[in-house]
C-alpha positions as CSV (number, residue, x, y, z in Angstrom):
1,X,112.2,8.7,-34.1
2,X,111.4,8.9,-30.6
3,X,112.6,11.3,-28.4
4,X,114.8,10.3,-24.8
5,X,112.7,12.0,-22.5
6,X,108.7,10.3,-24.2
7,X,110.8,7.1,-23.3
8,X,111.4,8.0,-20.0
9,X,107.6,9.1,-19.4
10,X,106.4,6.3,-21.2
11,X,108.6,3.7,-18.8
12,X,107.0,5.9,-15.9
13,X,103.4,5.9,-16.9
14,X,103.7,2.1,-16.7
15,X,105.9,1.8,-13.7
16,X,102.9,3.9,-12.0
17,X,100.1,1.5,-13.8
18,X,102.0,-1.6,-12.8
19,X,102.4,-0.8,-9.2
20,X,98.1,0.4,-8.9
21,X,97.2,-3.0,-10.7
22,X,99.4,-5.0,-7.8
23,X,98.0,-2.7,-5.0
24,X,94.2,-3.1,-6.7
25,X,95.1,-6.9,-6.3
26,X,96.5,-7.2,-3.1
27,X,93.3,-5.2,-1.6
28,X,90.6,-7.7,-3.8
29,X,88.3,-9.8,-1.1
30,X,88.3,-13.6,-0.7
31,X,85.0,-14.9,0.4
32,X,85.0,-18.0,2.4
33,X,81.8,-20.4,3.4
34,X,81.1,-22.6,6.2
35,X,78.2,-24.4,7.1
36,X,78.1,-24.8,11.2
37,X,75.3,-25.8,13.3
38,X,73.6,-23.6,15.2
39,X,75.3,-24.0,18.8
40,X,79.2,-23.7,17.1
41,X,78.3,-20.7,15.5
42,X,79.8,-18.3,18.1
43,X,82.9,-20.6,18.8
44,X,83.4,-20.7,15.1
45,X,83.3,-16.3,15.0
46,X,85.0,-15.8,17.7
47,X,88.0,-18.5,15.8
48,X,87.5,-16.2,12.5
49,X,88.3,-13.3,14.6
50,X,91.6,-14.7,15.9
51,X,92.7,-15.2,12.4
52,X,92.9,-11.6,12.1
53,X,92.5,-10.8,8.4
54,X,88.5,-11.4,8.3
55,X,86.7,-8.0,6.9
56,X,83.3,-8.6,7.4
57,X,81.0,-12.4,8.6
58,X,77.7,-12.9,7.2
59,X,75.9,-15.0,9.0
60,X,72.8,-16.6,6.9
61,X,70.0,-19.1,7.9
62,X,70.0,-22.4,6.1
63,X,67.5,-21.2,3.5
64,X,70.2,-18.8,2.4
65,X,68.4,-15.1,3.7
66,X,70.8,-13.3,5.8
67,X,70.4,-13.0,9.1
68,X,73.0,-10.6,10.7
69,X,76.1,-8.9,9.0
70,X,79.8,-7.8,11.0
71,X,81.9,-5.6,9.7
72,X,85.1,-5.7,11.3
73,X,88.1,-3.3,11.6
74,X,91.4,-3.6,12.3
75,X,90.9,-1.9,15.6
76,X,87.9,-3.7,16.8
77,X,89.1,-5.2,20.4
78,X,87.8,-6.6,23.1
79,X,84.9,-4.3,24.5
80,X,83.9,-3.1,21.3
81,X,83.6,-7.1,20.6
82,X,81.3,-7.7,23.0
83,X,78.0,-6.5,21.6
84,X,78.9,-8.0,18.6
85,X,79.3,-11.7,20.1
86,X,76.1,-10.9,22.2
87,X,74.3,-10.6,18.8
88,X,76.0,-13.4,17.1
89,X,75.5,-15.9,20.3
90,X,71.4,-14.5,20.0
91,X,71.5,-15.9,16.5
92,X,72.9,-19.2,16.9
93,X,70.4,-19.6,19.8
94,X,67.5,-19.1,17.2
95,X,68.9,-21.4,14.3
96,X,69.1,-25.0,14.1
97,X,72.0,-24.7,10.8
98,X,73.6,-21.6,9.4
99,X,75.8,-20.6,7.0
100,X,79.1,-18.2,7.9
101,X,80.3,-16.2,4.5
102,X,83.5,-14.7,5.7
103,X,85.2,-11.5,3.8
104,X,88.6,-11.8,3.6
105,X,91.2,-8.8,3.0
């Protein structure tokens, strides 16, 4: 027969392992493709950065090598942005057809 209080820890155990398995996956990545030509590929960041909830772009050359990778924070805004659209607006100048992988949280 099983004591009141192992019932107790038992229910508590998996309370605790219920509630890691839903935070493990609400945190799990989406990855998103699109295929953009090379003169909408800054209009088509700087969109993905509007949405808010984008971790990371990886921007790829139509042979599939990647060409430059942003990671992006919660707290990246406006000047720190900057540098980062320079880059991105250098790489769309140098490809004809790219491919944006986007890392969603």
């Amino acid at each position: 027969m099983v004591d009141s209080n192992t019932t107790k820890k038992v229910k508590r155990t998996a309370s605790k392992a219920t509630r890691k398995a839903k935070e493990t996956i609400k945190n799990i990545s989406e990855n998103e493709t699109f295929k953009v030509e090379g003169e909408k590929v800054l209009g088509k960041v700087k969109e993905l950065i509007k949405e808010g909830n984008v971790r990371r772009i990886i921007i790829k050359d139509k042979k599939g090598k990647e060409i430059i990778q942003v990671p992006l924070t919660f707290g990246l805004l406006g000047a720190a942005l900057a540098p980062m659209l320079a880059a991105v607006g250098a790489v769309a100048a140098l490809v004809t057809e790219c491919t944006i992988t986007v890392e969603r949280r």
